[in-house]
C-alpha positions in Angstrom: 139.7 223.8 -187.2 139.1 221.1 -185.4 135.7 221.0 -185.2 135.8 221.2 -189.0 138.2 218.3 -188.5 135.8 216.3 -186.7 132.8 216.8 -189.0 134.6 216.1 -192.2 135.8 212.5 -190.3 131.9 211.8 -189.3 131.1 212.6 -192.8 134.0 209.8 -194.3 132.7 207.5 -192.3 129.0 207.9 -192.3 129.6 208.0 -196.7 131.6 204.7 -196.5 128.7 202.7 -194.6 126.4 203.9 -196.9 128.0 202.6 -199.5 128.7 199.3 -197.5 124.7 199.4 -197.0 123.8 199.9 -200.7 126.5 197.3 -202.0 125.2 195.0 -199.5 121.7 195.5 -200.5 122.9 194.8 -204.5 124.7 191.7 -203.9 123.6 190.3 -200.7 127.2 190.3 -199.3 131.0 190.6 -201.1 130.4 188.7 -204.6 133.5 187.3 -204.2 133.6 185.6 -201.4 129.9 185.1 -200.2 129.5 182.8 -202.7 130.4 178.8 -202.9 131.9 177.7 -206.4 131.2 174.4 -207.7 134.5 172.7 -208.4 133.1 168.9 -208.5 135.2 166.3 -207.0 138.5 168.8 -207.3 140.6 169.3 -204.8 140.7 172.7 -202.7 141.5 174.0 -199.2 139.6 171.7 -196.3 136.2 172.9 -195.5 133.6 171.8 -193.7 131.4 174.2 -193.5 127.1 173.6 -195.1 127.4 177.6 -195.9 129.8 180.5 -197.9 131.5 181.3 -194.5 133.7 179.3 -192.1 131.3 177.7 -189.3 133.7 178.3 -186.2 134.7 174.5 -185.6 137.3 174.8 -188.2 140.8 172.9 -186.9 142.8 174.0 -190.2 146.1 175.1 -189.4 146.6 178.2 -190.9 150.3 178.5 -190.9 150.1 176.1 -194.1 147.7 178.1 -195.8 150.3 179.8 -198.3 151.8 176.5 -199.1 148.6 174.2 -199.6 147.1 176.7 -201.7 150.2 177.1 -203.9 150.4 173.4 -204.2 146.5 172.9 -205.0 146.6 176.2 -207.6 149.8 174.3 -209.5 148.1 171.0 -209.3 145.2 172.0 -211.3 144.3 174.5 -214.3 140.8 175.0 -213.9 139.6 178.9 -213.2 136.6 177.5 -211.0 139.4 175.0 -208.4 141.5 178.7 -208.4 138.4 180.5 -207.9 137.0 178.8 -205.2 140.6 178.0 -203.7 141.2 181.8 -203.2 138.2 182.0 -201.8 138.7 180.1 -199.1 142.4 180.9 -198.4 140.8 184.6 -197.8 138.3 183.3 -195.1 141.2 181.7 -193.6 143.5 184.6 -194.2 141.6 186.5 -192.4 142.0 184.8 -188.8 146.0 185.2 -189.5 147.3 188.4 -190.9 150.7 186.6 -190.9 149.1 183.8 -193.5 147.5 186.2 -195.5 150.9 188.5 -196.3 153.0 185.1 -196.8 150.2 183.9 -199.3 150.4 186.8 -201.4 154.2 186.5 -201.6 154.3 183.1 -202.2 152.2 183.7 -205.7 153.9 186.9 -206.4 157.4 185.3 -206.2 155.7 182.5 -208.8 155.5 185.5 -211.5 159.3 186.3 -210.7 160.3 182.9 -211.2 158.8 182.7 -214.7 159.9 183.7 -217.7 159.5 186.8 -219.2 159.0 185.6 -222.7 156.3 183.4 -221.8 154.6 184.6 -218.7 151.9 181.5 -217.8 148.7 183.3 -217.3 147.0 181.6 -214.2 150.3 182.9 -211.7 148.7 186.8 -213.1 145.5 185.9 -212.5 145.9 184.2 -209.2 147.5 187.4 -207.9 144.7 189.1 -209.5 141.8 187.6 -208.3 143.3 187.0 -204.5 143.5 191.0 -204.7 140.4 191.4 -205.5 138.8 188.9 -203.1 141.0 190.2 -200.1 139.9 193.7 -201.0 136.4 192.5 -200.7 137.1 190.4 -197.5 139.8 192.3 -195.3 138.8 195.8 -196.7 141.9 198.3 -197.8 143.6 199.2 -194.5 146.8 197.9 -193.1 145.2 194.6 -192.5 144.9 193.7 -196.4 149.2 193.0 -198.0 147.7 193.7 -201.1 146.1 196.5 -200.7 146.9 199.0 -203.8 147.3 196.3 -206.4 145.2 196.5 -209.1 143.4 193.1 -209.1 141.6 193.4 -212.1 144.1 195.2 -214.5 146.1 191.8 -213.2 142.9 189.4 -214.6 142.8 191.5 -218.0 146.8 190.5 -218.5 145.8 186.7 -217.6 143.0 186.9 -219.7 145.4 188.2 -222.3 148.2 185.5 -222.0 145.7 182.9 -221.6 143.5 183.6 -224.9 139.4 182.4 -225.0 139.0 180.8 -221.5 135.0 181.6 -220.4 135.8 180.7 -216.5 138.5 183.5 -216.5 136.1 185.8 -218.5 133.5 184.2 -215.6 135.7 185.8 -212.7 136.5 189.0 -214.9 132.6 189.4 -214.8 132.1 188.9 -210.7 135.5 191.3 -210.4 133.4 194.1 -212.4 129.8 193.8 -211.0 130.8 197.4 -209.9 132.1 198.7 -213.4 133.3 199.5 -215.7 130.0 198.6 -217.4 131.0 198.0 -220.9 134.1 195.4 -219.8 131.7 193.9 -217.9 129.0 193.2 -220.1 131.9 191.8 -222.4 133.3 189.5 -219.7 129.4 188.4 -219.2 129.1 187.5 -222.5 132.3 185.4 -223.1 131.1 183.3 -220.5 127.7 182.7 -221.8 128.7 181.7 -224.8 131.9 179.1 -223.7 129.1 177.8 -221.0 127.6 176.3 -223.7 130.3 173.6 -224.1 131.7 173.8 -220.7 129.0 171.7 -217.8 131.2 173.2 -215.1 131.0 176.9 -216.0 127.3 176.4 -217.0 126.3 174.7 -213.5 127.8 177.6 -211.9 126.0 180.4 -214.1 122.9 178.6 -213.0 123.4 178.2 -209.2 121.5 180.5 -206.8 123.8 183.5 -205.2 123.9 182.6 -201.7 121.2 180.0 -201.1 118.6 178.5 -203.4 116.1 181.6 -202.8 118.4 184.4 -204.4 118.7 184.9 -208.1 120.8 182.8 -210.0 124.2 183.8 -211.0 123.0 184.8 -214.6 120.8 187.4 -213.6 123.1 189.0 -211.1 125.8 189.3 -214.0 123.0 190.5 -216.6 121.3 193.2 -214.3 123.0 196.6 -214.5 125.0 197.6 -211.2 123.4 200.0 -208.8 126.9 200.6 -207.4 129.1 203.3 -208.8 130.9 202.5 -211.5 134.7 202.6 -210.9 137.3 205.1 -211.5 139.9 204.8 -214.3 
């Protein structure tokens, strides 16, 4: 029984690198975070990094993380500042457990706070897409406080509330590289077309993922995933 035991564990684990290999070898590293967002002259967390990830001299106190990131999300409305603000709250969250559980509640009380008649999409979204990037960042163990929430059923009620808005449809696309493969071809194609009268969503489409010799954001959203596509 044991021995049984111990073969079905070496299996689990040998089957979940493979699929860390073969998702690594799609995207070059987690789509949602491994990637810088051009947000302009906005506003975001501190960085001063040259690259995606943090560089190690960092001096950001992370015991403000939760409240600088809710105060820079409720400052501005652009997808792409939200974007690339959760992006970097997850590096961060990621040296300070602590930080990263008080983050998530800090937006999910937002939602409570609101309401119910007239829900504002970005507080669903928000949620959304920080579950989704600390999924991608701090993996689905005990580590991750939002581990089990849906991220992208979350985007898809923003999306809803919030009407034509091509930089949501923009993150829906990232969120679904994966599948389902007919949501995400629709997500791809709302943000094509609103890039065409938005600079900010069209300089982003045509950046480079990860450094100026990978393929530009447009082709990774148009080729067809080699990674499983998800379950309903």
């Amino acid at each position: 029984m044991q021995i049984h035991s111990r073969r079905a564990y070496r299996f689990t684990v040998g089957l979940v690198g493979l699929l860390m290999i073969v998702a690594g070898a799609t995207f070059g590293g987690p789509p949602l975070i491994c990637h810088t967002f051009d947000i302009g002259s906005a506003k975001s967390l501190p960085w001063i990094s040259h690259g995606w990830n943090l560089s190690g001299r960092e001096d950001y106190d992370t015991s403000k993380l939760a409240s600088d990131t809710f105060a820079i999300l409720a400052s501005d409305s652009t997808v792409l500042v939200h974007m690339e603000t959760l992006r970097r709250a997850t590096l961060y969250a990621r040296k300070n457990p602590v930080a990263a559980k008080e983050l998530l509640t800090r937006l999910t009380a937002a939602t409570k706070s609101v309401q119910s008649d007239s829900p504002p999409a970005l507080y669903y979204f928000d949620i959304g897409y920080l579950a989704e990037t600390y999924k991608q960042w701090l993996g689905q163990d005990s580590q991750n406080p939002a581990r089990g929430i849906d991220g992208y059923a979350l985007v898809k009620q923003a999306l809803e509330l919030r009407g034509n808005d091509p930089q949501m449809e923009f993150a829906a696309a990232i969120i679904t590289l994966a599948g389902p493969t007919a949501e995400h071809q629709q997500h791809v194609e709302k943000a094509l077309a609103g890039a065409k009268s938005d600079p900010l969503l069209a300089r982003n489409l045509s950046s480079h993922f990860m450094g100026n010799d990978g393929q530009t954001i447009t082709e990774m959203l148009a080729k067809p995933s080699a990674v499983r596509e998800r379950k309903p």
